[in-house]
MDAnalysis code that builds the backbone (N, CA, C; Angstrom):
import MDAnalysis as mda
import numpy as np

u = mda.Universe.empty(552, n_residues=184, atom_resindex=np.repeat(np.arange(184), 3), trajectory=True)
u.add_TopologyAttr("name", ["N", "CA", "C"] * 184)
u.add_TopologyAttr("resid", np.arange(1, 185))
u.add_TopologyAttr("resname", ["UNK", "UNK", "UNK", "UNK", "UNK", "UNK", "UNK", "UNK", "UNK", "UNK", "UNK", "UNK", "UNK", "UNK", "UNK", "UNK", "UNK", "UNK", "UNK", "UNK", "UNK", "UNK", "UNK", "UNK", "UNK", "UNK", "UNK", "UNK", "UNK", "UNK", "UNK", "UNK", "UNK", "UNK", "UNK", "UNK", "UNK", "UNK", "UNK", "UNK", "UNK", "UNK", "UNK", "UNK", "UNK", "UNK", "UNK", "UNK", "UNK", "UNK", "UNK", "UNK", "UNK", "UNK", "UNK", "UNK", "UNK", "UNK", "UNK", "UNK", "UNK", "UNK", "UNK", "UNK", "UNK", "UNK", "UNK", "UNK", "UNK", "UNK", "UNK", "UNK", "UNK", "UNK", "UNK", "UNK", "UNK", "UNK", "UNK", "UNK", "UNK", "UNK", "UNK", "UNK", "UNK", "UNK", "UNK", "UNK", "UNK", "UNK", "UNK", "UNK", "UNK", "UNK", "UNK", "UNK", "UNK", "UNK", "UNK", "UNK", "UNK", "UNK", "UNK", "UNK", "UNK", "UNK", "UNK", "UNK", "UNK", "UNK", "UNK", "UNK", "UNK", "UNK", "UNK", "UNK", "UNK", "UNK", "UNK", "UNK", "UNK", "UNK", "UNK", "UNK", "UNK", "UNK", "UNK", "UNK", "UNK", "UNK", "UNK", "UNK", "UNK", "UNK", "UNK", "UNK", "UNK", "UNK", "UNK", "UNK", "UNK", "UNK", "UNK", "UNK", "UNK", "UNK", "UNK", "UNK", "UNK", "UNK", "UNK", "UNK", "UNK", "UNK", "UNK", "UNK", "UNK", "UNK", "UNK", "UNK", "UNK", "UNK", "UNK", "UNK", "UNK", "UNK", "UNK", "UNK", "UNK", "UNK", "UNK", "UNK", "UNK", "UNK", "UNK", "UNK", "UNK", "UNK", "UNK", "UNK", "UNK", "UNK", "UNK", "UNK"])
u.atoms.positions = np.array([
    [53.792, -13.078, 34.245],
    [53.123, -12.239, 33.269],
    [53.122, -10.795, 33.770],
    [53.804, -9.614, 32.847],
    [53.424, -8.497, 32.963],
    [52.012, -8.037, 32.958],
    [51.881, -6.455, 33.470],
    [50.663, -5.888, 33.771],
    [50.775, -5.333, 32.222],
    [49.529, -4.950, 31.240],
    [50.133, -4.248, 30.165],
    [48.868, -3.369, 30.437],
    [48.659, -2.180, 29.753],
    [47.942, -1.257, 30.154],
    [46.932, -1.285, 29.142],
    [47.150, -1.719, 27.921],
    [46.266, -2.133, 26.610],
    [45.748, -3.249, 26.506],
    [45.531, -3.963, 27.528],
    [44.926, -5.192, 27.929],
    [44.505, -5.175, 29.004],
    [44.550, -4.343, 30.294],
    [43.881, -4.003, 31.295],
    [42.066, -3.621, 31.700],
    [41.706, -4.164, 32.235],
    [40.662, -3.544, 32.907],
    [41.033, -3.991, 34.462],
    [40.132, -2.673, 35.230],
    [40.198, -2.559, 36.395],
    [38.918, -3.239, 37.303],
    [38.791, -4.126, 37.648],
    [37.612, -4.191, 38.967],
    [37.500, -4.242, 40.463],
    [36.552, -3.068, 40.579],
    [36.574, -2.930, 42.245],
    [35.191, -3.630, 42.856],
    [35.008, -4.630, 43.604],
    [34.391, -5.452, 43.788],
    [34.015, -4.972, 45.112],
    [32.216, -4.549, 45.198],
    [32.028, -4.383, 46.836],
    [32.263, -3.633, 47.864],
    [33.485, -2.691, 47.307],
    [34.099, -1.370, 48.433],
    [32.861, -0.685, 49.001],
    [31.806, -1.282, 49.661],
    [30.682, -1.100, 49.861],
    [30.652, -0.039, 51.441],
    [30.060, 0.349, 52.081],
    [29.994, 1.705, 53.238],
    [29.385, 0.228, 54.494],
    [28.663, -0.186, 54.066],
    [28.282, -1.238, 55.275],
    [29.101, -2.662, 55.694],
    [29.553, -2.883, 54.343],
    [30.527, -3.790, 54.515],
    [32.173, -3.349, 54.828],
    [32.621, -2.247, 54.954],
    [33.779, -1.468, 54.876],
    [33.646, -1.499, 56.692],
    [32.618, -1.043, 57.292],
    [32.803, -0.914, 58.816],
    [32.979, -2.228, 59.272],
    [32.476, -3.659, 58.873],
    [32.946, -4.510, 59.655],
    [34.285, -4.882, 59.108],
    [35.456, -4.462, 58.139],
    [36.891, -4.834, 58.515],
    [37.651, -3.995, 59.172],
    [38.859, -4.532, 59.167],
    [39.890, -3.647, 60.104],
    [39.700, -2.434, 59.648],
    [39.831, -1.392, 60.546],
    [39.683, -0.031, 60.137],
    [41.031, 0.673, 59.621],
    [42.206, 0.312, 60.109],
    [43.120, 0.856, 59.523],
    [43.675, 0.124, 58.134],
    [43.029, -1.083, 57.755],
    [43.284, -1.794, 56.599],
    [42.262, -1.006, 55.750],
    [41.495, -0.867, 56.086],
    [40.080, 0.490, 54.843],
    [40.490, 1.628, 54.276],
    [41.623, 1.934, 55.884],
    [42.221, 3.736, 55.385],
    [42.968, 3.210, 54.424],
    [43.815, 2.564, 54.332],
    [44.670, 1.764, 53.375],
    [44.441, 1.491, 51.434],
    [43.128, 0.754, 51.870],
    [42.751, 0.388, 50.827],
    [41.907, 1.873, 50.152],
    [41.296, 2.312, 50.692],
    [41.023, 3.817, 50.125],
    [41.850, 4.599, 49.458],
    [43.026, 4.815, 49.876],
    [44.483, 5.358, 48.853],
    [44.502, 4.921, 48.092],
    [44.695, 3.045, 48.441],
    [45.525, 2.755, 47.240],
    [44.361, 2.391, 46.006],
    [43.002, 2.674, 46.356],
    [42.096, 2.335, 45.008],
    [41.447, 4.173, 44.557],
    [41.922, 4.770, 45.778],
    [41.896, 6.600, 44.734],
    [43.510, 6.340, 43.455],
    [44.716, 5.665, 44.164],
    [46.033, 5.852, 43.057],
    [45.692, 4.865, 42.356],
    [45.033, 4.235, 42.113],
    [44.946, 2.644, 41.172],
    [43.943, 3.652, 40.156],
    [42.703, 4.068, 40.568],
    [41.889, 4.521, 39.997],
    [41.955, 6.004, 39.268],
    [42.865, 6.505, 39.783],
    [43.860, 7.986, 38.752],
    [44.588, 7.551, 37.467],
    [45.208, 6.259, 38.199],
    [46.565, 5.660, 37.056],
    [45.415, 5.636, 35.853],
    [44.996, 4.517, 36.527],
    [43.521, 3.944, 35.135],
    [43.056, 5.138, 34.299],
    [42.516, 6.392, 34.979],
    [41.494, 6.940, 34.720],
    [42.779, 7.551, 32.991],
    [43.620, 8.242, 34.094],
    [44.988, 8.594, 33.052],
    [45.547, 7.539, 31.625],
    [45.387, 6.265, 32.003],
    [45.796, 5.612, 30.706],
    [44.584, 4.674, 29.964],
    [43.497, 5.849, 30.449],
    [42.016, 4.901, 29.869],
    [41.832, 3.281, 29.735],
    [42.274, 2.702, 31.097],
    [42.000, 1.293, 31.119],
    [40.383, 1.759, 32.253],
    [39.813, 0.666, 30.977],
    [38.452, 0.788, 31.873],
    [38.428, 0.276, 33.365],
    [37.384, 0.693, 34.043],
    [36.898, -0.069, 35.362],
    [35.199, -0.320, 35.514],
    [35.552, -1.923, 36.251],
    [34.181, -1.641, 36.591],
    [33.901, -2.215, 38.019],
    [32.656, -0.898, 38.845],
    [32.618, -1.371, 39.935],
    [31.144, -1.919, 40.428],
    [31.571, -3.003, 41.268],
    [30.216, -3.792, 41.599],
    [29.835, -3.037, 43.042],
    [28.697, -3.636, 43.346],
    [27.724, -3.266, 44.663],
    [26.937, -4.639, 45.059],
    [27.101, -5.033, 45.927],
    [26.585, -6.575, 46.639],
    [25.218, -5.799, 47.326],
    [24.055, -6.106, 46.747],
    [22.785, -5.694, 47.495],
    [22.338, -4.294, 48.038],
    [23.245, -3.218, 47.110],
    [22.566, -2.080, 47.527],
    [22.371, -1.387, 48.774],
    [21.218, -1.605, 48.696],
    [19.739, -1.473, 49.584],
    [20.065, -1.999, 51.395],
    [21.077, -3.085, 50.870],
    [21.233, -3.264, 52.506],
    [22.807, -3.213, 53.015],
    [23.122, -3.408, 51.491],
    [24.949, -3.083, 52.310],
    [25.478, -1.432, 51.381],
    [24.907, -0.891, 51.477],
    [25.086, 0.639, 50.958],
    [25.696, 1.102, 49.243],
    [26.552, 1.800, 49.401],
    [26.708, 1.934, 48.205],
    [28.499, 2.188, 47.990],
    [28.922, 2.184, 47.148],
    [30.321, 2.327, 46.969],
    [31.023, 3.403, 48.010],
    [32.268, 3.205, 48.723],
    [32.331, 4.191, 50.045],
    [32.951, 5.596, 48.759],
    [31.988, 6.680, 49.931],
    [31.567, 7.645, 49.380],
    [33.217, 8.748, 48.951],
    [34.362, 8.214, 49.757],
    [35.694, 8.831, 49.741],
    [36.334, 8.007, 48.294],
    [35.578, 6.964, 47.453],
    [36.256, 6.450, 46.258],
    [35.732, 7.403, 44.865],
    [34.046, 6.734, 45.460],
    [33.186, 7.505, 44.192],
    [33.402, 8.699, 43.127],
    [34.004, 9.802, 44.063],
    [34.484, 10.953, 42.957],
    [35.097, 10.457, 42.087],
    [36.125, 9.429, 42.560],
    [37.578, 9.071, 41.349],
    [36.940, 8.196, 39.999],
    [35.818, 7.241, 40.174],
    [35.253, 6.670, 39.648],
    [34.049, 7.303, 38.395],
    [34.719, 8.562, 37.611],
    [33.840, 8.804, 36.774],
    [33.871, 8.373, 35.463],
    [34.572, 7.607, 35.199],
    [34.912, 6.740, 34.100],
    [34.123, 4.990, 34.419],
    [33.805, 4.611, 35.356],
    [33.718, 3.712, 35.768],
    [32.192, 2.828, 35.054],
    [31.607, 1.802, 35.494],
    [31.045, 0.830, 34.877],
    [30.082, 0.050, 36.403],
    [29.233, 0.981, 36.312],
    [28.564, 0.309, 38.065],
    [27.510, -1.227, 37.517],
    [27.842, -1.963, 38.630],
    [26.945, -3.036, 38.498],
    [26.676, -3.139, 39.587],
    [25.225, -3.397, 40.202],
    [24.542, -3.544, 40.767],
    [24.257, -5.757, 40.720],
    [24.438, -6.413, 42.092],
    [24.481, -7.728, 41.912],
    [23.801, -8.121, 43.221],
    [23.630, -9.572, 43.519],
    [23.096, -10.224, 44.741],
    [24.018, -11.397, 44.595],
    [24.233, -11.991, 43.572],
    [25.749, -12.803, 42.988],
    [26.670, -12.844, 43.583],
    [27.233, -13.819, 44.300],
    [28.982, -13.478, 45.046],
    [29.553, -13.594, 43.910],
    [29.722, -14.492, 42.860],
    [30.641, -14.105, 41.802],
    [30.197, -13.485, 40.533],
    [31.065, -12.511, 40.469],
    [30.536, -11.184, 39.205],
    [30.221, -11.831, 38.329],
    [31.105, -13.023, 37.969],
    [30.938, -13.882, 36.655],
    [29.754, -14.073, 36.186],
    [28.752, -14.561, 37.385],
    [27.477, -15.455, 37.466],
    [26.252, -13.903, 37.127],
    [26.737, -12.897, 37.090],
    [26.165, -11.107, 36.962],
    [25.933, -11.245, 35.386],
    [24.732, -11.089, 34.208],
    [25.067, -10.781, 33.068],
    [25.772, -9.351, 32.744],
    [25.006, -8.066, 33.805],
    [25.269, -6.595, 32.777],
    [27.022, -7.046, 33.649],
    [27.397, -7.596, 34.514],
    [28.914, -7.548, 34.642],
    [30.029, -8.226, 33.213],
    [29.507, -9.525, 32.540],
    [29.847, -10.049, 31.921],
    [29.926, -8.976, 30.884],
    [28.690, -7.972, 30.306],
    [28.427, -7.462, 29.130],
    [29.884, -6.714, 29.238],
    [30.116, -5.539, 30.355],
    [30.961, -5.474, 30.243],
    [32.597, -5.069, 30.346],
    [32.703, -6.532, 30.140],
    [34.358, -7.172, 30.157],
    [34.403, -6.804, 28.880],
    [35.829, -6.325, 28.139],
    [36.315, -5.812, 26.874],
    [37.335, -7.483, 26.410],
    [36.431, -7.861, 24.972],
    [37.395, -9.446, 24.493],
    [38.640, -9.066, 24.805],
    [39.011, -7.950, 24.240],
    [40.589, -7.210, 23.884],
    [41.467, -6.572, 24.944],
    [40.624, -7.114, 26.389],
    [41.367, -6.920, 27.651],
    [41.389, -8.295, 27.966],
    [42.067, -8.773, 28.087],
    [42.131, -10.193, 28.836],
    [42.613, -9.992, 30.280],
    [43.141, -8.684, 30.550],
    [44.022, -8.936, 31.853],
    [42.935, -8.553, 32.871],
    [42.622, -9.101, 33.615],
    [41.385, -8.210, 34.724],
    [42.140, -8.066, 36.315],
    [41.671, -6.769, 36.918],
    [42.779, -6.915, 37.755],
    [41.596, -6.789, 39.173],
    [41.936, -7.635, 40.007],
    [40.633, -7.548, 41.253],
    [41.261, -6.585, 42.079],
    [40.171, -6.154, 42.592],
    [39.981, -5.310, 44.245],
    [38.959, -5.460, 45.051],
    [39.098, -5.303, 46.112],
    [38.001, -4.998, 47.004],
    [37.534, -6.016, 47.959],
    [35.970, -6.594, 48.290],
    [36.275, -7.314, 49.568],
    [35.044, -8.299, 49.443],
    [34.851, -9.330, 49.812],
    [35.803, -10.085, 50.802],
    [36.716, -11.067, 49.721],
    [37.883, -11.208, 50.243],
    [38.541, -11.905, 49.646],
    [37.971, -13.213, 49.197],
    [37.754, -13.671, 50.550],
    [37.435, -15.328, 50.164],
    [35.756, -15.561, 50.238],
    [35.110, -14.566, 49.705],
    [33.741, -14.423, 48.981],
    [34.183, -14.277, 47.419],
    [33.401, -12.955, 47.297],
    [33.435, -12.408, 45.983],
    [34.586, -12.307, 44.979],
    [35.659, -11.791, 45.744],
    [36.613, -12.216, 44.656],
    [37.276, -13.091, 44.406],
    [37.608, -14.305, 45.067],
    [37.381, -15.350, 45.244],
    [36.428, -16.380, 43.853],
    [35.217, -16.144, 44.175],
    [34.364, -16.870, 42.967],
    [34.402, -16.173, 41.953],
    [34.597, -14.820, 42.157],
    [34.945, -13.868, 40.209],
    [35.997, -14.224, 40.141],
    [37.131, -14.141, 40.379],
    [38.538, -14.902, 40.039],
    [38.653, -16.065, 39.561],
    [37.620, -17.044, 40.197],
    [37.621, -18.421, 39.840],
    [36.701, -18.454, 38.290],
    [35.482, -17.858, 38.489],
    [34.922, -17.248, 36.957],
    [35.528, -17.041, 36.077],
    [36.373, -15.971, 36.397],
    [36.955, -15.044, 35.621],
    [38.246, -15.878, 34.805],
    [38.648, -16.837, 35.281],
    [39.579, -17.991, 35.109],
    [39.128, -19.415, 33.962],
    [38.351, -19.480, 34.721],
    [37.444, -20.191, 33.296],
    [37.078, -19.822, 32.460],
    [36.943, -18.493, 32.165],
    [36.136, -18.252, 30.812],
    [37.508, -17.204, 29.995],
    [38.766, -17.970, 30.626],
    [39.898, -17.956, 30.073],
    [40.481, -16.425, 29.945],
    [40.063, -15.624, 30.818],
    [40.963, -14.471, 31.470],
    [42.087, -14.444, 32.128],
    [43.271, -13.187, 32.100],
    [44.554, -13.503, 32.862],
    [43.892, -12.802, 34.392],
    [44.085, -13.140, 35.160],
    [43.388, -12.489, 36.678],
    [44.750, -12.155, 37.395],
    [44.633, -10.743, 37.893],
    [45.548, -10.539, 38.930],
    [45.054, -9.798, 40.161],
    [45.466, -10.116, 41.086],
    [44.828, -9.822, 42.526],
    [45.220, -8.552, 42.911],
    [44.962, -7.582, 43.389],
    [45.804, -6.912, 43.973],
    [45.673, -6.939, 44.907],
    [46.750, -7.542, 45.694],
    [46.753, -8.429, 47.685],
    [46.313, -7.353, 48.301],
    [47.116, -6.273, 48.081],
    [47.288, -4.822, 48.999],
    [45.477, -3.964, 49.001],
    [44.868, -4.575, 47.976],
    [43.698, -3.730, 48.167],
    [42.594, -4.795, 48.124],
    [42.998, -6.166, 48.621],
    [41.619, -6.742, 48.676],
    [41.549, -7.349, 50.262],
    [40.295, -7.167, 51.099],
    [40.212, -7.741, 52.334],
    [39.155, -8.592, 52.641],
    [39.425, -9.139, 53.738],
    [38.371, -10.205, 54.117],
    [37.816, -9.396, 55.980],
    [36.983, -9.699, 56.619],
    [36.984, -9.632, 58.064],
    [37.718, -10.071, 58.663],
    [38.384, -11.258, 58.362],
    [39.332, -11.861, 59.027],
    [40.463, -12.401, 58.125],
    [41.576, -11.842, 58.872],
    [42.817, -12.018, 58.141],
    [42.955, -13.851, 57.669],
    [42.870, -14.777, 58.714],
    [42.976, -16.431, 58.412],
    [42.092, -16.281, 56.622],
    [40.573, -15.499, 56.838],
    [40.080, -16.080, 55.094],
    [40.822, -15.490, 54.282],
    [41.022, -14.125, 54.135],
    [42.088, -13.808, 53.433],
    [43.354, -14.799, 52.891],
    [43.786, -15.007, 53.988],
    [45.387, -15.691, 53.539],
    [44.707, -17.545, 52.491],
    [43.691, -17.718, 53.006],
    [43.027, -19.009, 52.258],
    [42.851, -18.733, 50.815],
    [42.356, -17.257, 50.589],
    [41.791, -16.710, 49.469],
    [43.163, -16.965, 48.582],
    [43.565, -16.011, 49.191],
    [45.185, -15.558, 48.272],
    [45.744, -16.939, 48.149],
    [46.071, -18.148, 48.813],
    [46.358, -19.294, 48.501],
    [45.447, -19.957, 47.350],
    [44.261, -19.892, 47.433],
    [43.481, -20.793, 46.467],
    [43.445, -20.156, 45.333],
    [43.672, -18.831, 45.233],
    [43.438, -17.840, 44.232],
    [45.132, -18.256, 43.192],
    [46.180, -18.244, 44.157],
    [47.602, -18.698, 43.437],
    [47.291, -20.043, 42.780],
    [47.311, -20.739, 43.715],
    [47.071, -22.314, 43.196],
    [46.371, -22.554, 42.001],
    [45.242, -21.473, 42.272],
    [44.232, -22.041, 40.615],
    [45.080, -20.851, 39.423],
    [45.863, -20.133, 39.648],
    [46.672, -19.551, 38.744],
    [46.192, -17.868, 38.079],
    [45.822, -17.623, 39.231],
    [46.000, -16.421, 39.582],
    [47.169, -15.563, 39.864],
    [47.361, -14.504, 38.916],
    [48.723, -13.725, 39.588],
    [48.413, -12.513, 40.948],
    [49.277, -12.961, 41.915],
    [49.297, -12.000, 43.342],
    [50.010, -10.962, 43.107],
    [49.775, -9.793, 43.059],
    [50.595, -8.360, 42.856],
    [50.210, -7.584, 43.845],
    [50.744, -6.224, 43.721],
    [50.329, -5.053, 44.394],
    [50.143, -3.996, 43.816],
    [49.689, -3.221, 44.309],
    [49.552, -1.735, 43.667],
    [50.399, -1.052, 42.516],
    [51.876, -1.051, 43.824],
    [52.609, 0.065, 42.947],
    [52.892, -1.052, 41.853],
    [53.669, -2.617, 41.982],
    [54.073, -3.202, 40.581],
    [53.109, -3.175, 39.853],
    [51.688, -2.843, 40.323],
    [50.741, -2.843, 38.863],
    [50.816, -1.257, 37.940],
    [50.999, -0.630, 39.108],
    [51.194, 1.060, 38.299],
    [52.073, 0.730, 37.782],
    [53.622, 0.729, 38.522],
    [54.586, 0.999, 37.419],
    [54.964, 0.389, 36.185],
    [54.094, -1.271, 36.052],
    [54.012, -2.516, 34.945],
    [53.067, -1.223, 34.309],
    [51.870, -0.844, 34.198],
    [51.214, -0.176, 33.539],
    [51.990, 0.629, 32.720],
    [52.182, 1.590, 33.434],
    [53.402, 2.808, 33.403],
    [54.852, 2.828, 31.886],
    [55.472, 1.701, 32.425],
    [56.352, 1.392, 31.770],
    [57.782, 2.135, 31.660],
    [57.528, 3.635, 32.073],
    [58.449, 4.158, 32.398],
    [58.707, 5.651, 33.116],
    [59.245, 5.792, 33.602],
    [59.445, 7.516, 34.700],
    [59.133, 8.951, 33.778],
    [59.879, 8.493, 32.251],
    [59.992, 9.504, 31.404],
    [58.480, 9.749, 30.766],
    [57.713, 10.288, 31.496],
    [55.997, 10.518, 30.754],
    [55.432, 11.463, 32.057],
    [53.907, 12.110, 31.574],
    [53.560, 13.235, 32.154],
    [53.124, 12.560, 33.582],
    [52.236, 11.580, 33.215],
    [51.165, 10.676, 34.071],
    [52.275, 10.339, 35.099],
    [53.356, 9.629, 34.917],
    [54.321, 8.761, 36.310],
    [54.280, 10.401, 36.995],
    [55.150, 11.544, 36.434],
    [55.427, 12.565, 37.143],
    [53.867, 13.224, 37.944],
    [52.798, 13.153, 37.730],
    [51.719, 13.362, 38.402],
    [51.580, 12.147, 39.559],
    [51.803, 10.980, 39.221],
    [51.132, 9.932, 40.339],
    [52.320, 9.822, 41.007],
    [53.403, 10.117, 40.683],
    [54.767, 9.462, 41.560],
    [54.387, 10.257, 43.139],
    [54.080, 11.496, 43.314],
    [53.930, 11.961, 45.243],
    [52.965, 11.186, 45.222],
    [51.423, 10.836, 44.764],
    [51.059, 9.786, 45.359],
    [51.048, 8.532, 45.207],
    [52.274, 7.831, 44.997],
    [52.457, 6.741, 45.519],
    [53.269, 6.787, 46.388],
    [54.349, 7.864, 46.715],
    [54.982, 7.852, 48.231],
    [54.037, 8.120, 49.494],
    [52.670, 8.279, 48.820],
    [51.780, 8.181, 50.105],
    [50.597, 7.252, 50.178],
    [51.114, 6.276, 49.505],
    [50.083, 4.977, 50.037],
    [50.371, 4.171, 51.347],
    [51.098, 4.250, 51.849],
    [51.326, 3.351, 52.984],
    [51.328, 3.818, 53.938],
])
């Protein structure tokens, strides 16, 4: 299944400031790029986003180097590992997006049980591998397995931009194309 951009929504799950210091640190610098270029593309072809926060109060607040990009965005506030089980998260999901695309962390927590949610209540789910982490690489790779198996699509960044995209000849590719030669 293609990415389509008129059926898209974006979710960033957790990119939280307290939970961000206990993973790999050079996997954070990482994922910080690639959810500022995920979150430009979006902002540019008005596919909504929405971003969650796991407890606030004790695991902080969205890391503070995303937030600017996120002014279009859809904050939910949860204690829920899966968004699903969140009502104002459920409120809102758009009927007329079916495609939901995950980010963020821990793999084989939160996105994990929203994926599995998000699957039952008959959404297309796609992962994006490159921007979702766990503390430890072994849950990760479990995640991304159980997440395929139950029929989840595994992607990355740029095939989700340029599936969005659709083609070179437009204003938006010529703005995001230098940064995507600098995500990696």
């Amino acid at each position: 299944m293609i990415a389509l951009k008129e059926k898209s929504q974006l979710a960033l799950i957790d990119i939280q400031e307290k939970l961000s210091v206990a993973m790999p640190k050079e996997v954070i610098n990482k994922i910080v790029k690639r959810c500022e270029l995920l979150i430009t593309v979006a902002n540019e072809l008005n596919i909504p986003q929405i971003c969650t926060e796991q407890y606030p109060k004790g695991l902080g607040h969205t890391l503070s180097k995303i937030t600017p990009f996120l002014s279009e965005a859809n904050f939910v506030e949860k204690t829920v590992f899966a968004c699903t089980d969140e009502p104002i998260f459920l409120r809102y999901l758009i009927k007329t997006r079916p495609q939901i695309f995950l980010t963020g962390m821990e793999a084989h927590i939160c996105i994990l049980q929203t994926a599995l949610g998000l699957l039952k209540a008959g959404k297309d789910v796609f992962i994006i591998e490159d921007v979702v982490v766990s503390r430890n690489i072994s849950n990760k790779q479990n995640a991304i397995n159980r997440l395929r198996d139950a029929g989840c699509i595994i992607t990355n960044t740029e095939s989700v931009i340029f599936e969005w995209l659709k083609t070179s000849d437009n204003d938006i590719f010529k703005k995001v194309a230098p940064l995507i030669k600098d995500i990696d």
